[in-house]
OpenMM code with the backbone's topology and positions (N, CA, C; nanometers):
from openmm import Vec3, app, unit

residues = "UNK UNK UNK UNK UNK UNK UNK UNK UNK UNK UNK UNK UNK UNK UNK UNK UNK UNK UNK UNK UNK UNK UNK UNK UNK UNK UNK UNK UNK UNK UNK UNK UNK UNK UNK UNK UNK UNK UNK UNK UNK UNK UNK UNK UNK UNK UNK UNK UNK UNK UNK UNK UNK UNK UNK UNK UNK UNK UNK UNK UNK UNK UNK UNK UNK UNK UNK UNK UNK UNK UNK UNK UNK UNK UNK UNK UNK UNK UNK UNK UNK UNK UNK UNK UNK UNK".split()
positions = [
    Vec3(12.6279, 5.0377, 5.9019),
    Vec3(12.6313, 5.1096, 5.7754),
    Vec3(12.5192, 5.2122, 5.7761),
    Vec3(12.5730, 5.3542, 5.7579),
    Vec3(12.4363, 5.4284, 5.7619),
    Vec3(12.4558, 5.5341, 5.5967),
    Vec3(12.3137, 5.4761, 5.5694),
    Vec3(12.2928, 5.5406, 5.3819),
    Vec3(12.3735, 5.6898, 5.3941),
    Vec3(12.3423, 5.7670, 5.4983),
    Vec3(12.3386, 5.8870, 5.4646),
    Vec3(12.4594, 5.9168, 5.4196),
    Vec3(12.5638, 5.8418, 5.4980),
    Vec3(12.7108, 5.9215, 5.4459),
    Vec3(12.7592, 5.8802, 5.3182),
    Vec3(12.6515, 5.8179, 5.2129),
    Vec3(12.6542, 5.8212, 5.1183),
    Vec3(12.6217, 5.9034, 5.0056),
    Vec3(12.5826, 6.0526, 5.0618),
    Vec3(12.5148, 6.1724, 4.9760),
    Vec3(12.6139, 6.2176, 4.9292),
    Vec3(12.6182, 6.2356, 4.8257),
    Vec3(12.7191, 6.3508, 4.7545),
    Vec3(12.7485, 6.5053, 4.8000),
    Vec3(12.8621, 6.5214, 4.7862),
    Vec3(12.8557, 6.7047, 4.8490),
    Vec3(12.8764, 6.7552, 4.7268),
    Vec3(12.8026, 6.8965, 4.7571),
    Vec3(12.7768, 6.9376, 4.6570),
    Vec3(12.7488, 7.1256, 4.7117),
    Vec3(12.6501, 7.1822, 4.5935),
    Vec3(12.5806, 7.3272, 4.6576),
    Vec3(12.4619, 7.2669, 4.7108),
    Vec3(12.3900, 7.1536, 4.7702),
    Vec3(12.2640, 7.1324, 4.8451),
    Vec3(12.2971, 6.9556, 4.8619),
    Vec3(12.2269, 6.9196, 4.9446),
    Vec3(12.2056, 6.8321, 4.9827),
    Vec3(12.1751, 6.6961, 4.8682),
    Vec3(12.2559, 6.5739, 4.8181),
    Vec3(12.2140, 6.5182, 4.7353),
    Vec3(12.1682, 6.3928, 4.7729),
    Vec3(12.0808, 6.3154, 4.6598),
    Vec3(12.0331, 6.1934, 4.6839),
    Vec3(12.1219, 6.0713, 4.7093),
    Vec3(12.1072, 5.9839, 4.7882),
    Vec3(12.1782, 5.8258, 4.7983),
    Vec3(12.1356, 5.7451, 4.6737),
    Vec3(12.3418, 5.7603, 4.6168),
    Vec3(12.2978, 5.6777, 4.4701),
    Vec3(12.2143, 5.5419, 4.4700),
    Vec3(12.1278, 5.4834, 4.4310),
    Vec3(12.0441, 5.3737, 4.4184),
    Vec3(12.1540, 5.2252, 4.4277),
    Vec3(12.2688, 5.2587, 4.3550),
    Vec3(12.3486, 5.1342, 4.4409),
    Vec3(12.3661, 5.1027, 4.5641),
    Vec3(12.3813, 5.2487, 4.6262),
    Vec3(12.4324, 5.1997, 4.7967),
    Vec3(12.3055, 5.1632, 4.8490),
    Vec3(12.1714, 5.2202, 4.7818),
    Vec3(12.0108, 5.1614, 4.8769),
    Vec3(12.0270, 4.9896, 4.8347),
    Vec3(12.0421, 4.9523, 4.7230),
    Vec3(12.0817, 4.8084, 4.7057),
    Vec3(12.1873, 4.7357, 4.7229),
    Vec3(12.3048, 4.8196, 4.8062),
    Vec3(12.4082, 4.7818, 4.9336),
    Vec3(12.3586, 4.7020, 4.9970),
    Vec3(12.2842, 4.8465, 5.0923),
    Vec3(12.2427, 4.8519, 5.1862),
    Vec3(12.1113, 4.7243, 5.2267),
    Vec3(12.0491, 4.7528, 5.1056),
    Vec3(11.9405, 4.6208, 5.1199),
    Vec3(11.9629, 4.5307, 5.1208),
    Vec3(12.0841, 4.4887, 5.0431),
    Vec3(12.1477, 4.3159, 5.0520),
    Vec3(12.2485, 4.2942, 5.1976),
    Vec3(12.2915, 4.4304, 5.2532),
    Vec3(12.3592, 4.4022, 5.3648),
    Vec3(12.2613, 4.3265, 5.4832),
    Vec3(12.1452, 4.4242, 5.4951),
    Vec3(12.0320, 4.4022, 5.5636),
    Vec3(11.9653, 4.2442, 5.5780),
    Vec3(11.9470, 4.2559, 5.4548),
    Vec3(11.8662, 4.1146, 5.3715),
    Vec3(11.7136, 4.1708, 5.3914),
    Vec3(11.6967, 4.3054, 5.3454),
    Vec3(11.5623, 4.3830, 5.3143),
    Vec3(11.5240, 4.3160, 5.2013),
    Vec3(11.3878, 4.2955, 5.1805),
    Vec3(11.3764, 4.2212, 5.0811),
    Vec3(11.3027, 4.3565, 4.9985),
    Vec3(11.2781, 4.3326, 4.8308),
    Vec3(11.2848, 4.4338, 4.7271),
    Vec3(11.2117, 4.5305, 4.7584),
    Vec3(11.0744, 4.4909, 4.7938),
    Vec3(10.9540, 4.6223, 4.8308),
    Vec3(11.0083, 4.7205, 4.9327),
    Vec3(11.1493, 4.7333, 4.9710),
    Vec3(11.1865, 4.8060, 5.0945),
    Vec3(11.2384, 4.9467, 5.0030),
    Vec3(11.2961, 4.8901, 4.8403),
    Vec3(11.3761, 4.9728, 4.7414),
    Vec3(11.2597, 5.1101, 4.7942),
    Vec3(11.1962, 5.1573, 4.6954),
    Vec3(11.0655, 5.2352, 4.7046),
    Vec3(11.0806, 5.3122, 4.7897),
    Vec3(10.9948, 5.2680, 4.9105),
    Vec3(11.0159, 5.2995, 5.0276),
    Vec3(11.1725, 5.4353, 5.0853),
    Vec3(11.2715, 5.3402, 5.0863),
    Vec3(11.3768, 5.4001, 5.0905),
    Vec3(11.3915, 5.5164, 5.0120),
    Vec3(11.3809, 5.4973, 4.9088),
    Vec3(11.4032, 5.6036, 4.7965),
    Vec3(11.3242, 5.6903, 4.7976),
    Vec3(11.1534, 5.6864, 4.8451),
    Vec3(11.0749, 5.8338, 4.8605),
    Vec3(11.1319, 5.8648, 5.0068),
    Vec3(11.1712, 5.7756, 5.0847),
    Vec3(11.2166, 5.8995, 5.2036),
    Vec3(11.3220, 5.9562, 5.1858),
    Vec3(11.4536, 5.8962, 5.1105),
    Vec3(11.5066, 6.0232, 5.0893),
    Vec3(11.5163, 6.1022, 5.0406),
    Vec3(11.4145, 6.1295, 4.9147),
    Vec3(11.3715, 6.2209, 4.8371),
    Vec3(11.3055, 6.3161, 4.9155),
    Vec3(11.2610, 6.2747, 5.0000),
    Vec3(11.1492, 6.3657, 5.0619),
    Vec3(11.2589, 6.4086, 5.1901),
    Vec3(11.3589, 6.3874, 5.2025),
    Vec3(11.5116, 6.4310, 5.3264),
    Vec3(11.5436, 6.5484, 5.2308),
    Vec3(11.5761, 6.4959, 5.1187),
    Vec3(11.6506, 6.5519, 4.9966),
    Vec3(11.5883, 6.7209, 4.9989),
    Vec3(11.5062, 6.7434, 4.9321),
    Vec3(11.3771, 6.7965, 4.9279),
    Vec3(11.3603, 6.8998, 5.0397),
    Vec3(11.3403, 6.8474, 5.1747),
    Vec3(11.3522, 6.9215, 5.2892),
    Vec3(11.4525, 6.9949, 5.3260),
    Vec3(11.5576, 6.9250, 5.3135),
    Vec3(11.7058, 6.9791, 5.3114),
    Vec3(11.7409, 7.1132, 5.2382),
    Vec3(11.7005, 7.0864, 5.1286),
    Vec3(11.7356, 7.1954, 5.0391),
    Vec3(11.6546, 7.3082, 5.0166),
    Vec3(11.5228, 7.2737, 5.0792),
    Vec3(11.4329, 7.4033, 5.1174),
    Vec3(11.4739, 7.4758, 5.1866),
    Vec3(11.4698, 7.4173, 5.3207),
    Vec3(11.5708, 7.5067, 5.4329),
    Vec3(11.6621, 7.5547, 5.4024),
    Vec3(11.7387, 7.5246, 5.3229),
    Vec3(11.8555, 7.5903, 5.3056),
    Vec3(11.8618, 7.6729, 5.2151),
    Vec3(11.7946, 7.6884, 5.0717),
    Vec3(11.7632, 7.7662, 5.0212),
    Vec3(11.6360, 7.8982, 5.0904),
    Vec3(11.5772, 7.8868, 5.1771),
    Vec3(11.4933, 7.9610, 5.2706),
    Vec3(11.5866, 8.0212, 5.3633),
    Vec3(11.6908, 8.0231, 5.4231),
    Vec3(11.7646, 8.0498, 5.4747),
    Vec3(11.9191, 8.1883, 5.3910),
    Vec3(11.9562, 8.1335, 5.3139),
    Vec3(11.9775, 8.2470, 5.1967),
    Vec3(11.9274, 8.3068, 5.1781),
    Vec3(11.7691, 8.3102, 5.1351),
    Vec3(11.6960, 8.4018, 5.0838),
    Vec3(11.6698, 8.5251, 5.2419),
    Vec3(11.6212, 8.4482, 5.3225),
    Vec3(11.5896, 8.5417, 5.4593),
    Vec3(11.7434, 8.6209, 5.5063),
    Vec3(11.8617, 8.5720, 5.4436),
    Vec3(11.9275, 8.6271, 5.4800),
    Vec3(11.9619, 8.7891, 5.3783),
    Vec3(11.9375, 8.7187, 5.2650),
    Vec3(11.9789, 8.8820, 5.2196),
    Vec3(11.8364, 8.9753, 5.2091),
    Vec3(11.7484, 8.9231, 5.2633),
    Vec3(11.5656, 9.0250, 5.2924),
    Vec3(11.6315, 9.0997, 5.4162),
    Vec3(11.6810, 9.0576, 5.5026),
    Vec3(11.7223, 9.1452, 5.6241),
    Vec3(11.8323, 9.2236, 5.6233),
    Vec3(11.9121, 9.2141, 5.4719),
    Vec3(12.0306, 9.3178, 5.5520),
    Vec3(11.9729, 9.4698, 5.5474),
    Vec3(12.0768, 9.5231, 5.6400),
    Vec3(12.0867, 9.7116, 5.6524),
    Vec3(12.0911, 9.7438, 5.5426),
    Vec3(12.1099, 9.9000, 5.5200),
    Vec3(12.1087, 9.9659, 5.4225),
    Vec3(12.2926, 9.9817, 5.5015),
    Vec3(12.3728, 9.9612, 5.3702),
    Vec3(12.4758, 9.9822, 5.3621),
    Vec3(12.5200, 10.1552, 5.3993),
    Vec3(12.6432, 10.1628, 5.4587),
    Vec3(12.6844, 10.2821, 5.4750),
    Vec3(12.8409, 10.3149, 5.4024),
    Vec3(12.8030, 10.4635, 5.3349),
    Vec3(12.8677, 10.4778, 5.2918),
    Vec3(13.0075, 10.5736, 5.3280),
    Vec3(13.0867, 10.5285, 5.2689),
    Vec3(13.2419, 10.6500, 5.3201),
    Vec3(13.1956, 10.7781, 5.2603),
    Vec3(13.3277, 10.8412, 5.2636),
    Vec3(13.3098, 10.9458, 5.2092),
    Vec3(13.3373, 10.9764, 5.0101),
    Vec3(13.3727, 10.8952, 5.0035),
    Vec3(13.3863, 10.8626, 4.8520),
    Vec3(13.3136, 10.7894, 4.8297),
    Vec3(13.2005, 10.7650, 4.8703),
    Vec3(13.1057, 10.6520, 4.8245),
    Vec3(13.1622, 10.5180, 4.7719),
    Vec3(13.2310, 10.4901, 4.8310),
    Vec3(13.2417, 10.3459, 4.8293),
    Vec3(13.2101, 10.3066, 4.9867),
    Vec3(13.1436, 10.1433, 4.9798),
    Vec3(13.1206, 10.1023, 5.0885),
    Vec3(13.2274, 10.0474, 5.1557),
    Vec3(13.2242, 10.0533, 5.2405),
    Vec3(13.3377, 9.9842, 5.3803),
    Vec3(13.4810, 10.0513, 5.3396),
    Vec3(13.4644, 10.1588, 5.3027),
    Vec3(13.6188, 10.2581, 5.2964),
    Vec3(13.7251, 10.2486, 5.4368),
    Vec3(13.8302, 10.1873, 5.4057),
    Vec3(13.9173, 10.1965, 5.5366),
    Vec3(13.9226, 10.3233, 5.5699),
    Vec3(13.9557, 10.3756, 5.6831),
    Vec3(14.0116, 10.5051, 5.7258),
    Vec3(13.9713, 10.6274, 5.7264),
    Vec3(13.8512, 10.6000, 5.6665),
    Vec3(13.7503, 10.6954, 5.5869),
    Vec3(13.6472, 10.6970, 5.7398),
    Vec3(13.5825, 10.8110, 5.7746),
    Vec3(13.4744, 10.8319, 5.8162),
    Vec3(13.3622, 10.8037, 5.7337),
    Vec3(13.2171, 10.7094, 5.7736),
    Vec3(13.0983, 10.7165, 5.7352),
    Vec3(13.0339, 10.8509, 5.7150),
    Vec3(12.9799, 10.8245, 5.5873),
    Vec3(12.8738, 10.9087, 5.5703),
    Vec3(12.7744, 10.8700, 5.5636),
    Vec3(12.6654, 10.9413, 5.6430),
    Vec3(12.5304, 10.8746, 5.6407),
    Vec3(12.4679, 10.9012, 5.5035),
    Vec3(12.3899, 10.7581, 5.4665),
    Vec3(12.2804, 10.8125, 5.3675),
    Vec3(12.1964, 10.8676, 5.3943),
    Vec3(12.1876, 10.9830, 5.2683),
    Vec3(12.0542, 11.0589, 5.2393),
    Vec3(11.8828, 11.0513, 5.1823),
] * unit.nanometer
topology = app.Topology()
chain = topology.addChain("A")
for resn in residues:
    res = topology.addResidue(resn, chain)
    for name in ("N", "CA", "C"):
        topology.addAtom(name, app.Element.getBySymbol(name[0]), res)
């Protein structure tokens, strides 16, 4: 049995509902002081997860080009020759 494929999908990475850590602990036979434990590390998975990934979005739209335009100024005109910006 592994917790993780117990995260919710979602837009980021979510926490393991507190039932399946007390599944999981009675599957085990973890005894209670393990609850805690469990639960700040995956907060702290949680957490990491969603940094990166929100850091990753962000670096992505800091790097785009400067868009090019057609000749009617709209961007990505089919059939249209680019016009460079001025």
């Amino acid at each position: 049995m592994e917790l993780s494929t117990e995260r919710p999908v979602g837009m980021g990475v979510g926490s393991i509902p507190v039932s399946k850590v007390w599944d999981y602990m009675d599957r085990f036979g973890l005894p209670d002081w393990w609850e805690p434990i469990l639960l700040q590390a995956d907060a702290s998975i949680v957490s990491s997860a969603n940094k990166e990934s929100s850091d990753g979005k962000e670096s992505a739209s800091k790097h785009k080009g400067p868009a090019i335009k057609s000749a009617n100024n709209n961007v990505g005109g089919i059939g249209r020759s680019p016009v460079r910006p001025e």
